[in-house]
N, C-alpha and C positions, 0 to 999 in steps of 0.2 A: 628258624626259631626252635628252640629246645621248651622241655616240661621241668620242672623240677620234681624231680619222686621222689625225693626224701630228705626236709630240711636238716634235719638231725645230724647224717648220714653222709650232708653235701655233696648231693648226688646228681648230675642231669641228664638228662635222654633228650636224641634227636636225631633230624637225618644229617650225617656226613657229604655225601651224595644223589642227588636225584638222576634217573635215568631221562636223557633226551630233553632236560632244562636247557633252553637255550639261556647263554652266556653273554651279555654284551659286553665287547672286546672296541679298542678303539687305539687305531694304530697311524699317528698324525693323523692325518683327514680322511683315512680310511675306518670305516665301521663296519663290525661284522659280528656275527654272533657264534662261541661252536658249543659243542654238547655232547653228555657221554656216553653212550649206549650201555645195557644192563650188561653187558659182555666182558667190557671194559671195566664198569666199577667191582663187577668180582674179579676182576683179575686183582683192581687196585687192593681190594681187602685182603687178600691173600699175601699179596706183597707187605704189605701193612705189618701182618701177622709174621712171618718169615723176618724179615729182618729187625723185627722186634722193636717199635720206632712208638711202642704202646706211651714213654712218657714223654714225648717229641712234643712240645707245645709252640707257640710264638703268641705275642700279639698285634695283631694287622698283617699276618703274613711277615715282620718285619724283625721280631726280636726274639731271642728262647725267653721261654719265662718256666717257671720250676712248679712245682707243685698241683699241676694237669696229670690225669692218669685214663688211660682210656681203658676202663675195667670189663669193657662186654661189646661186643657188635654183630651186626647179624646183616643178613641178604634177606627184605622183603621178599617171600615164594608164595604167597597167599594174602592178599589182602584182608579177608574175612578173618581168618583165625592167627593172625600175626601177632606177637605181643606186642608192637607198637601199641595195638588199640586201647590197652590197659591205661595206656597214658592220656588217652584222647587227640593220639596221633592220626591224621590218614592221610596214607605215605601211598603212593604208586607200589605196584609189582616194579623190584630190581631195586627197589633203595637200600641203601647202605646205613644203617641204624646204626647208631653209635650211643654207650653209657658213659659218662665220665666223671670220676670222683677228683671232687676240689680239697685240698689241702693247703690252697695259698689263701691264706685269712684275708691280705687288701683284695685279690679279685673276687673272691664270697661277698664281702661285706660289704665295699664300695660296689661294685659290679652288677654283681650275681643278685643279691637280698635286694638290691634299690631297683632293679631293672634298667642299668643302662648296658647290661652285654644283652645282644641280640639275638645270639645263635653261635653255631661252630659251625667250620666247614674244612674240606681239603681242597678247596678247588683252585684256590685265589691264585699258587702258585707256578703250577703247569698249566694252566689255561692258558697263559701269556706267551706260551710255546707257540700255540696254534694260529696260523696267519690268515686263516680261511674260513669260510661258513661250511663246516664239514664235520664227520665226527672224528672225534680224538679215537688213533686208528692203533695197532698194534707195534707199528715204528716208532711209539710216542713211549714205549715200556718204560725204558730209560728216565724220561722226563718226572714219567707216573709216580716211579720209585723216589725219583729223587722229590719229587713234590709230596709224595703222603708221610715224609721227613715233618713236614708244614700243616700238625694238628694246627687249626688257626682259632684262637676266642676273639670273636670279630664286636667291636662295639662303634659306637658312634664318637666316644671320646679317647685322645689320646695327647694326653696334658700332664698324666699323673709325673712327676721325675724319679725314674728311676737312676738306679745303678749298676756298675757291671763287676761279676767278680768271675775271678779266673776259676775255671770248669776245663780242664783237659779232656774230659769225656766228649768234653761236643764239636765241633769240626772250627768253630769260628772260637773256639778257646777260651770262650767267656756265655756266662749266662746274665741275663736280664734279672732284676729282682727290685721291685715297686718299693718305694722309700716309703715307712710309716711311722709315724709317730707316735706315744705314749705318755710324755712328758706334760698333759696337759693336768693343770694342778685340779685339786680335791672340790673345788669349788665348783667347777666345770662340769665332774661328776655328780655332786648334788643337786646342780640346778636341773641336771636331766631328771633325774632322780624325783624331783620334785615334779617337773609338768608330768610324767609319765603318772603319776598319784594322782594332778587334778586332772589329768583329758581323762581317767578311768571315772573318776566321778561324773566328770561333764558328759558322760556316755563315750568315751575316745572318738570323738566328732571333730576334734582339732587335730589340723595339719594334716599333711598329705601321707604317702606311705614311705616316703624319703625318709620326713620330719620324723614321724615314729620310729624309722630304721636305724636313723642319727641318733637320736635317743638315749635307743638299747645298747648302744657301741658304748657313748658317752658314760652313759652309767656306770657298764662292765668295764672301763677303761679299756679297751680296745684300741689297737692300734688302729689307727688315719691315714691316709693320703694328703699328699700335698693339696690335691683338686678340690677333699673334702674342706682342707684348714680354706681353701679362697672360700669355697661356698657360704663357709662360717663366716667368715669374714663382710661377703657382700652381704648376708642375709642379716646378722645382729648389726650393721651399723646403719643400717636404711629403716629395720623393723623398731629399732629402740621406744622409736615415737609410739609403736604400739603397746609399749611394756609398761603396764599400771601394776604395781607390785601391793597394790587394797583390792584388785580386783580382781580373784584369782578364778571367775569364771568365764571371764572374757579372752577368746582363742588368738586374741593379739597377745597377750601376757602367757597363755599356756603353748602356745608355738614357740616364745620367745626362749622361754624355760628351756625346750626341749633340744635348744640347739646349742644349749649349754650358759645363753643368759647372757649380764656384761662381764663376768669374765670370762666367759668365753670368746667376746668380743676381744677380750683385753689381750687374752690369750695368744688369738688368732693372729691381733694385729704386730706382737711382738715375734711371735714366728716367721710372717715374711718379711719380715724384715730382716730377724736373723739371716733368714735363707735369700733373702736377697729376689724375694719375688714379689716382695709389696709394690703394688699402686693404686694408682688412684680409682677409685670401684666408677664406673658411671654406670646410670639407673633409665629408668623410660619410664615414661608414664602410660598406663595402658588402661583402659577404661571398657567397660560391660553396659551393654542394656542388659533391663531387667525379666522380661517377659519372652520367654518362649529362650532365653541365654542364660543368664546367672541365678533363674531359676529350676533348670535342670540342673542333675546332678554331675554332667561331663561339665556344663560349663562351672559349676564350684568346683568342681577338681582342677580344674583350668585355672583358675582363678588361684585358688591355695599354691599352686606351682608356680604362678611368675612373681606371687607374694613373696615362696621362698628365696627364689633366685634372685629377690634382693629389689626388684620393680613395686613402684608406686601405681599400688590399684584402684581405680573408681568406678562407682556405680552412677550411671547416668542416661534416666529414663525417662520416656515422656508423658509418664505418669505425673497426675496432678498431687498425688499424697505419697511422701516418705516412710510411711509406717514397715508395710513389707519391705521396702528397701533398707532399712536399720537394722532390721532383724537378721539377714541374711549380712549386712556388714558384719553384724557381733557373732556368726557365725563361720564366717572365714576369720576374724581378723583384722576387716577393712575400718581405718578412720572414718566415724560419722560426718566429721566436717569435710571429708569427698565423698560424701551421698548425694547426689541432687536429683528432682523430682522438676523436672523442667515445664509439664502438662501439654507440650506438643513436638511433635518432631522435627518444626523446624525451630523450635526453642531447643532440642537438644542438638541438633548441627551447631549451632550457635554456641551453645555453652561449650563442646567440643574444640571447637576451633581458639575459643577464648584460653581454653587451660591447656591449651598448645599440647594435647592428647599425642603422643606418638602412635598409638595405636588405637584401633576400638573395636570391640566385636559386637555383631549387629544380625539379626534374622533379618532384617527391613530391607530387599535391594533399592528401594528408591533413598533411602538414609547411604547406604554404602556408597551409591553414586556420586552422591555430596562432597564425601568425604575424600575426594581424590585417589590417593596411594596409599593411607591410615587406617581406611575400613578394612575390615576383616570379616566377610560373609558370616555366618554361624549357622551349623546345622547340627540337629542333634542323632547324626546318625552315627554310629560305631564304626 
């Protein structure tokens, strides 16, 4: 995992390396783990530095991509007085700290600002040299060098479409470069323009940090990724039903706004088309208890998120009165006519099963057990 030190700046800190992390490695039916002694990864930074591989990026170990710069790095010698801590790092003695300045506006904005890259590493790609549970040993130089080639921005998704343009500088002849768009008309920009005005009235209690991030992009007309135009896509043609355009305090209508609205729908939907990536969205139904779940704040932030992604959310308690539960609908989002107030729990199995629920999150183990393969335990722990 990385820090961000300085949005401004687009700056992040974190370790490249840990010393003696084991690695799980997995080679047909063989598993094993190996790991790099602090010996080792100064060797690795040194080499790093020497061959000058400071703006060497990929993504997934897989592809170059441009605009990655590894501006500062250090060897962990003191854990107490290390700068890591500044950032509210704490890194072992012998870790390889790394700074890196972003210049590539889709991995900031989609990526970086939303929180789906995870962290950076060197390891992904010489690890696979190693056959054995041992450490990566001084005959492996070779491999090291050629691997810390392989700065990696590691994330969880890789869907965005890019493209490749000829770069003689880099050995495979071509560099990676994320397709973004701008093209999205005036209207798109207003409507963000718009919710970002009432969620600051409403106290900015609508949408998640996605939805706010989409937003800011929207407004400033900011280039997009492909990944973000589907988002848009699934998200305005499931939420519509939420969008009361007389009711501009209700976080179904100021969510809606913020993701650019229906033309932004409209938008979205003639872009993949263009592009040849439209289809057909399918949605889940996923459903909350009330107490001890959609009344903490992990599960509304839980909530607000499968909202975005374009899922059909309910509230369904076994509470005798719907009051508190309205409240907390009109506060994600959620349609009151999927509130229900069942007044026993096996009146809320019941109702569960009837509205053919895909999913539901539940503190109750005796309710989850009901519920087959659909329940989903809920704790509120971090």
């Amino acid at each position: 995992m990385f820090k961000s030190v300085d949005d401004e700046k687009r700056i992040l800190v974190g370790a490249l390396l840990i010393p003696d992390k084991k690695i799980y490695r997995r080679d047909g039916n063989k598993e094993y783990y190996v790991y790099f002694p602090k010996d080792t990864i100064r060797k690795a930074m040194e080499l790093y530095a020497q061959r000058g591989y400071q703006n060497n990026a990929t993504y997934e170990h897989k592809e170059d991509v441009n605009g990655l710069t590894l501006v500062e790095s250090w060897i962990v010698d003191d854990t107490k007085n290390d700068k890591s801590n500044i950032y509210g790092l704490d890194l072992p003695l012998g870790t390889w700290v790394g700074t890196i300045k972003v210049n590539n506006e889709v991995i900031w904005n989609d990526y970086v600002k939303t929180g789906q890259v995870k962290g950076f590493s060197i390891e992904g790609y010489f690890v696979d040299k190693v056959k054995t549970e041992e450490e990566v040993s001084e005959d492996l130089s070779a491999e090291i060098e050629a691997g810390l080639k392989l700065l990696s921005v590691k994330s969880a998704l890789l869907k965005t479409i890019v493209r490749k343009k000829k770069d003689a500088r880099l050995k495979t002849g071509e560099r990676l470069e994320f397709e973004s768009y701008t093209d999205y008309p005036t209207a798109v920009s207003n409507n963000a323009k718009r919710g970002i005005e009432l969620n600051e009235k409403n106290g900015n209690k609508c949408a998640t940090q996605v939805g706010k991030v989409r937003a800011q992009q929207l407004a400033n007309k900011e280039p997009i990724s492909l990944e973000t135009i589907k988002r848009m896509y699934s998200y305005l043609s499931r939420a519509e039903e939420y969008y009361d355009e007389n009711d501009t305090k209700a976080c179904g209508t100021i969510s809606y706004l913020l993701w650019g609205g229906l033309a932004g729908k409209r938008w979205a939907e003639s872009k993949l088309k263009e592009l040849k990536q439209f289809s057909k969205i399918e949605f889940s139904k996923i459903s909350f208890d009330f107490d001890g779940v959609l009344s903490t704040s992990k599960g509304t932030d839980l909530a607000k998120k499968l909202l975005e992604d374009g899922n059909d959310i309910y509230i369904i308690s076994a509470r005798h009165s719907k009051e508190d539960l309205i409240k907390k609908a009109k506060e994600i989002g959620i349609l009151e006519s999927r509130v229900y107030a069942t007044g026993s729990n096996e009146a809320k199995v019941s109702k569960i099963n009837d509205l053919k629920i895909d999913t539901h999150y539940d503190n109750n183990q005796n309710v989850i057990s009901k519920l087959d393969n659909i329940g989903k335990l809920y704790t509120n722990e971090k």
